[in-house]
N, C-alpha and C positions, 0 to 999 in steps of 0.2 A: 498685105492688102487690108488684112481687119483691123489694123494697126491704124493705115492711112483712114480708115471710117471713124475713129473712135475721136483722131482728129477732128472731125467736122458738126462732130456734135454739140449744140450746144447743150446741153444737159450734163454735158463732161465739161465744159468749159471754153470748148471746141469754138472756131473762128464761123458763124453759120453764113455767113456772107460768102465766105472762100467756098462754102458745101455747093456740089454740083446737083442736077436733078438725081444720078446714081447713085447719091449720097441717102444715107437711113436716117430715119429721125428716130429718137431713142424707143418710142410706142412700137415701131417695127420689128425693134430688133427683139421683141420681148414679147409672149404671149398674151394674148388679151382674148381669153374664153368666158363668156358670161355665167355665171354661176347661177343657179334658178333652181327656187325650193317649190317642188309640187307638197298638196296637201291633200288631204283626201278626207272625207267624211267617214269615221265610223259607227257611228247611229244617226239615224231619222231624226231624232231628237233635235239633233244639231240645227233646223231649219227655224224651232222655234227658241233655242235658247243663245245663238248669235246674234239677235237685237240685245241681247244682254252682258255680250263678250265673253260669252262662254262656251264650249263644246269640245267634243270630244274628236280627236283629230289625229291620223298618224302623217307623217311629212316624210321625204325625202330630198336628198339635194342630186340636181342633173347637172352636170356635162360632160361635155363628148362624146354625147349621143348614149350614155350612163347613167343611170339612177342608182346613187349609194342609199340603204334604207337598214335599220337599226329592226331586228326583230327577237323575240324571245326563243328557246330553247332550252333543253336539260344539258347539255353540255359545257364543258369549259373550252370553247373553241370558237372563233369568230364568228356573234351574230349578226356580222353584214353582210349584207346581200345584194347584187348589180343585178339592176332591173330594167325592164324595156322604161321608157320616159312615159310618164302619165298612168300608166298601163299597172297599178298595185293590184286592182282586183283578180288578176288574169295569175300572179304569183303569191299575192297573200288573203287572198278571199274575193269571197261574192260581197261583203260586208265594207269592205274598203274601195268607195269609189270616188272617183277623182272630184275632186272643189275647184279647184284653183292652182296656178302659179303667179309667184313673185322671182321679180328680175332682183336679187341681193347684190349682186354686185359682177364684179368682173376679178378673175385671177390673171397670176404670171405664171401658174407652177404649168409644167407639160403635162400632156396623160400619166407618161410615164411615172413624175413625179406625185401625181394625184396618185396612183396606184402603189405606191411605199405608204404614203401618208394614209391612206385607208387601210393596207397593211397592218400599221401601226396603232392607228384608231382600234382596230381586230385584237389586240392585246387585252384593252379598257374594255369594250364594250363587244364582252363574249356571251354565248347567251343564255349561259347560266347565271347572268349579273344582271338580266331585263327586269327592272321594275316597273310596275306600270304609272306610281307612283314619280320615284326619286330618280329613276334612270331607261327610260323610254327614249323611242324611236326620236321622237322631237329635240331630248338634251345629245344626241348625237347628231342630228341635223344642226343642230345648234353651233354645236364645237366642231365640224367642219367647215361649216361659213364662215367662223372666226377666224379659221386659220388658211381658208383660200381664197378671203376676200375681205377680211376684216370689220366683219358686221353678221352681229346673232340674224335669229328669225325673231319675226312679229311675235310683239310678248301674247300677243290672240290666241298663238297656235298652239302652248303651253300654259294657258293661264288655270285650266282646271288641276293639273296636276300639283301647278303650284302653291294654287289655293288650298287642295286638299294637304297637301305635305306642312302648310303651315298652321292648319289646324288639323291635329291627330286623331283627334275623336271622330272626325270626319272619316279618314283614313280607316282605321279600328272597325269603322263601321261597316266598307265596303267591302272585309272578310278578306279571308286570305287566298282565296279563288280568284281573286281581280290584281293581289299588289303583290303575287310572286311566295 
């Protein structure tokens, strides 16, 4: 029988004229979960220095009713963390309050497969690796979009850490209390 569908598709090469209304179109057979990066403010600051494209931001990427989010720790063990949607203040501070979300795209992997792949992600980014600099919450929000929807986040949402990592003196100066 899922033999006789694979027929009727055109996307396979399938005859779609012969396809009945019971017949699937290949979008059907395949998940399509939207993938949405919340972002969150964490400083004040950030009201006045986003006319400038700059500020200071932690992000996480949502779906299936999921929020995966990248945090620091003293251990060698995964620092991701599944969060209520929007909701960072309520798990990682009074400091961290919601901005915004972006719709990045749409996946085909299932929960299930989401949940290997974050898994996996959990190897990389443990939380004895959090830099606030080189490897923060945003470069993991980053490289999950990549890879379940094939599109980063807005360079906005990392541009200070970027800026700072490519001038050191900058870095250097923000002490070792800030970059791990």
């Amino acid at each position: 029988m899922f033999f006789n569908r694979l027929k009727s598709l055109s996307c396979l090469g399938g005859d779609k004229a012969a396809s009945t209304s019971s017949d699937y179109d290949c979008d059907e057979m395949l998940f399509t979960e939207p993938v949405i990066l919340n972002i969150y403010d964490l400083v004040d600051i950030n009201m006045y220095t986003m006319p400038l494209g700059l500020g200071v931001f932690h992000s996480g990427i949502q779906l299936y009713d999921t929020e995966y989010c990248y945090s620091g720790h003293g251990y060698s063990f995964t620092g991701i963390l599944e969060i209520q949607p929007c909701n960072g203040q309520a798990t990682l501070g009074e400091h961290c309050r919601y901005r915004e979300s972006v719709l990045l795209g749409y996946t085909h992997f299932s929960s299930e497969e989401v949940q290997r792949i974050v898994e996996q992600l959990g190897q990389l980014y443990t939380g004895d690796c959090y830099h606030l600099i080189r490897n923060n919450c945003n470069h993991f929000s980053n490289s999950l979009a990549k890879i379940l929807c094939d599109r980063g986040i807005p360079g906005w949402v990392n541009r200070l850490a970027h800026f700072v990592a490519c001038v050191p003196f900058l870095e250097r100066c923000l002490g070792r209390q800030l970059t791990g």
